[in-house]
N, C-alpha and C positions, 0 to 999 in steps of 0.2 A: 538477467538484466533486471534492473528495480529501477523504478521511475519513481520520486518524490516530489509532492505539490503541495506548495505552503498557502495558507491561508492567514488571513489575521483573523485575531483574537472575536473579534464580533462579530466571524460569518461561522457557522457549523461547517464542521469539516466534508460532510455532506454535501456540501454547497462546491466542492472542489471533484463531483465527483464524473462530471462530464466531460471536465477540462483530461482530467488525468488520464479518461479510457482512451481519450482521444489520445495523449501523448503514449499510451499501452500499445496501442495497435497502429503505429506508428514506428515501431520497433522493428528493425528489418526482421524478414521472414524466416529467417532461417533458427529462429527464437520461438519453440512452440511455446513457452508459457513465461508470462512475465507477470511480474510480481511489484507493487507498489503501495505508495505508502501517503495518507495525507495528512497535516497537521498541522494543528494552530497554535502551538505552543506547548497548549495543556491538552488538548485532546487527540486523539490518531484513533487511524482506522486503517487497516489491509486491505488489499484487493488482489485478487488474482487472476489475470485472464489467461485463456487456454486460446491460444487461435483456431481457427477452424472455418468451417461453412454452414452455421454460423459462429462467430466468433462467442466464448462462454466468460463471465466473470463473477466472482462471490464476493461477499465482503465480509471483514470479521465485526465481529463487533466494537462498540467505540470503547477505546480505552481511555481512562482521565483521571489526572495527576491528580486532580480535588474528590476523589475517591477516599473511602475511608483506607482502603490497606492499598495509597500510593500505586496505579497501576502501571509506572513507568517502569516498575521492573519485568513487569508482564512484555510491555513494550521493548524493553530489551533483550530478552530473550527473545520474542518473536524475531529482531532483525540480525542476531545473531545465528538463528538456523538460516534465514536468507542468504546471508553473508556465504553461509558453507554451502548453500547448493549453489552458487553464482557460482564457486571457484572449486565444486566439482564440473559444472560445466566447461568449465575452460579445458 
């Protein structure tokens, strides 16, 4: 499962990052780790939670299009290994 939260351009993706865990763990149970994504355009950033007692989450670090070497290919690639673990889970 991947959950994605958009933000506009003038708040840090960061700023979307309370709203998202809350839609993470919100995720019926039967889902140990759910995977998400937040972005404002030009910036994103991963997150991973693992459920549990306590629930665990990390995040990658921010990626951004205004980068010298373009990191939305970074970005695509990251949601393309997602893409495959969703639909090994199935």
């Amino acid at each position: 499962m991947t959950v994605i939260e958009s933000k506009q351009v003038a708040y840090s993706v960061e700023a979307g990052l309370d709203q998202i865990l809350a839609y993470m763990l919100a995720v019926p149970q039967s889902q140990e780790e759910v995977f998400g994504m937040i972005t404002s355009g030009g910036s994103f950033i991963f997150i991973k939670l693992v459920k549990g007692n306590p629930p665990r989450y990390a995040t990658s670090d921010i990626f951004d299009v205004r980068n010298r070497g373009n990191e939305l290919y970074n970005v695509l690639r990251i949601l393309k290994c997602i893409s495959q673990l969703a639909r090994s889970e199935q």
